[in-house]
N, C-alpha and C positions, 0 to 999 in steps of 0.2 A: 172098370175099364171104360175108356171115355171113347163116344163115338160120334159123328159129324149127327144131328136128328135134322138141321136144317141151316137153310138161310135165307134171312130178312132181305127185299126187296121191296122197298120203298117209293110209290106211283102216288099219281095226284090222281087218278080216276080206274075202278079196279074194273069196272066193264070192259072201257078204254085200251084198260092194260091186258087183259084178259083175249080180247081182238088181236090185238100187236103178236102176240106172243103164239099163239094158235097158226095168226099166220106168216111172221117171219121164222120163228124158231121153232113151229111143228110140234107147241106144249100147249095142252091144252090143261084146262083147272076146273076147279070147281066152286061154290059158294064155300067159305068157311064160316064166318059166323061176325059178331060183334064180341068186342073187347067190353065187356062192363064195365064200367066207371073208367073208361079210357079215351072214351072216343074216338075210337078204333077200328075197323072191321077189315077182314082180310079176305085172300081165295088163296087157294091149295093147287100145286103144284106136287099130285101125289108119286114118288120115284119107289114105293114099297117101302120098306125100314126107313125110308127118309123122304123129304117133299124139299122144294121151293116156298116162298110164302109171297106172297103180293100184297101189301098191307099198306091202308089209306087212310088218312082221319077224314071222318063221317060228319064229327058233330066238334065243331071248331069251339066252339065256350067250354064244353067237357075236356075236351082235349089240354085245353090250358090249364087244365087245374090238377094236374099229376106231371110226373119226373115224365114220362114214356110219352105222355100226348103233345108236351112240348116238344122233346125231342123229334117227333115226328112232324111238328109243325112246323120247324126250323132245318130239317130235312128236305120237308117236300119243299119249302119257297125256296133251296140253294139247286133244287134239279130232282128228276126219279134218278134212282140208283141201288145199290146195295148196300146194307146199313147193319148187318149183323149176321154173327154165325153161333147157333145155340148146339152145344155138345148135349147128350145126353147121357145119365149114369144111371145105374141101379142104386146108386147111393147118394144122392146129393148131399145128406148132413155130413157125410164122414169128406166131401168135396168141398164142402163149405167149412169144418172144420179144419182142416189143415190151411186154407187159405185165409180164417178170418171173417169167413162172412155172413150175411145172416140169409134165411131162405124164408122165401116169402111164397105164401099161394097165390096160384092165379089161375081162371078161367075162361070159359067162351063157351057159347051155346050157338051150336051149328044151325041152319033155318030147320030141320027136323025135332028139333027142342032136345035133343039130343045135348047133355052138359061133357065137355072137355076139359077134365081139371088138371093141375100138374104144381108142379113145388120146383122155384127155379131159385138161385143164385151169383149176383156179381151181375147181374142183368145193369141197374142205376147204381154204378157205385163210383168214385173218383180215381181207384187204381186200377179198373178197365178200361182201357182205350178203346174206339168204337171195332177198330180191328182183333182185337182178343177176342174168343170165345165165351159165350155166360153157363151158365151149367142146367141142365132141367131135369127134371124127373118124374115120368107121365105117369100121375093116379087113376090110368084106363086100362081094358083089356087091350092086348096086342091089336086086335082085329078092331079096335076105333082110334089106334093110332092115323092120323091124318095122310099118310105117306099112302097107306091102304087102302085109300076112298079109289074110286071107279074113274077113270078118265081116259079118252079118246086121243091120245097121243099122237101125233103124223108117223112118229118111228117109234122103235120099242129102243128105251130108256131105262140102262141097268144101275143107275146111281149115279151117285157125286164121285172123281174121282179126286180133283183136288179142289183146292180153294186158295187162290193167291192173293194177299195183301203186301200191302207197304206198309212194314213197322220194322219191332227190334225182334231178332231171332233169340238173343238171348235174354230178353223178359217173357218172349212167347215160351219158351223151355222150362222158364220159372213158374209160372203161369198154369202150366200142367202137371209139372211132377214129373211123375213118374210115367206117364200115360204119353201115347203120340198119336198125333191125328193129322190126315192127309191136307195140312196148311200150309205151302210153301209165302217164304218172304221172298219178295220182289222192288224192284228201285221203283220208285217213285212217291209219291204221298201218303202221308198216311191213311189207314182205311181198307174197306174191301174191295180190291180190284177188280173181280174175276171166279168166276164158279164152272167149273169145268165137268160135262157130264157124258158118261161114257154111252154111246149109242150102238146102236144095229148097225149104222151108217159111217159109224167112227165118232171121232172126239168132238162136242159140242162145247164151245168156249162161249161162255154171254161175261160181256163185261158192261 
C-alpha cells in the first residue's frame, strides 16, 4: 500500500526559506542533513507519518555532477517551488518490479551524525514526469522517520491532505496500479501545484 511519505520543495537558501515559512505559514523545520555525493542539503518540515522537505544545493560543482544535483540546479535558477512527491511502501522491489525500474540506495546524515538510509525508485528516470510520484522505502526505525523529529509549529498540523498537480489522470492511474494516493489533477502546467495541509485552524493550502 502506497502512502504520500512527503514532498520536495525546492528554495535557493534553506535558512531564508526556513524564516518565510515559520513566519508566513506558522511551519516551523528543522536541520536535516546533507545529500552525499549530491550536493544537496535540506530541512524537515515534520507532519508525523509524513514531513515537507526544503532542499537547496549547497555545493554547486558536486551538484553538477549527478542526475538529482543538476536537476536541482536547473530548478532553483527557473524559481523556489515544489519539485516532487515521494510515496512510500513497505515494498519497493515488488513497486519497482511491476513498473520496470531499478532501486537504488540513498542516504543523509542529520547534524547529530545520525545516518538516514532508504531504497527509492523512479526518482531519475525518463517515464516520470516531475508531477508523478517516485517510490521509497525507509531502512530506519519508525521513530527516525523524519516526519517525527520535534518542531514548534504555530498550529497543530494533522498531515497532508491532498496534493494537486497538472498532468495526465490517466498515466497517473497507470503509474500506481492498484494503489490510490490523495493526488488530485488540476488545469494548468505541468508539475506540482499545491500541497494542502489539514490544520487545528482548518485547510492550509501552500502553492
Amino acid at each position: 500500500m502506497l502512502r504520500i511519505d512527503h514532498v520536495v520543495y525546492v528554495v535557493r537558501d534553506l535558512d531564508g526559506a526556513a524564516e518565510r515559512w515559520r513566519r508566513d505559514l506558522g511551519l516551523d523545520s528543522v536541520a536535516g542533513g546533507r545529500h552525499a555525493g549530491w550536493g544537496t542539503a535540506n530541512r524537515i518540515v515534520p507532519l508525523g507519518d509524513q514531513y515537507l522537505e526544503l532542499i537547496a544545493v549547497v555545493d554547486p560543482e558536486e551538484a553538477a555532477t549527478t542526475d538529482l544535483g543538476r536537476s536541482m540546479l536547473e530548478r532553483s535558477a527557473a524559481g523556489e517551488g515544489w519539485s516532487a512527491i515521494a510515496a512510500s511502501t513497505d515494498d519497493v522491489e515488488r513497486v519497482a518490479a511491476r513498473l520496470g525500474l531499478e532501486v537504488t540506495a540513498g542516504s543523509r546524515r542529520r547534524p547529530d551524525g545520525t545516518v538516514l538510509a532508504w531504497r527509492a525508485a523512479g526518482f531519475a528516470v525518463p517515464r516520470r514526469d516531475p508531477w508523478m510520484p517516485f517510490f521509497l522505502q525507509w531502512d530506519v526505525p519508525p521513530d527516525l522517520h523524519p516526519g517525527r523529529a520535534r518542531a514548534g509549529h504555530g498550529t497543530r498540523v494533522e498531515g497532508i491532505t491532498r496534493v494537486e498537480v497538472g498532468g495526465d489522470g490517466a498515466r497517473l492511474r497507470d503509474w500506481l496500479g492498484d494503489d490510490e494516493l490523495p493526488i488530485r489533477v488540476v488545469e494548468g502546467p505541468p508539475g506540482v501545484r499545491a500541497v494542502v495541509l489539514a490544520t487545528a485552524d482548518g485547510a492550509l493550502e501552500i502553492d
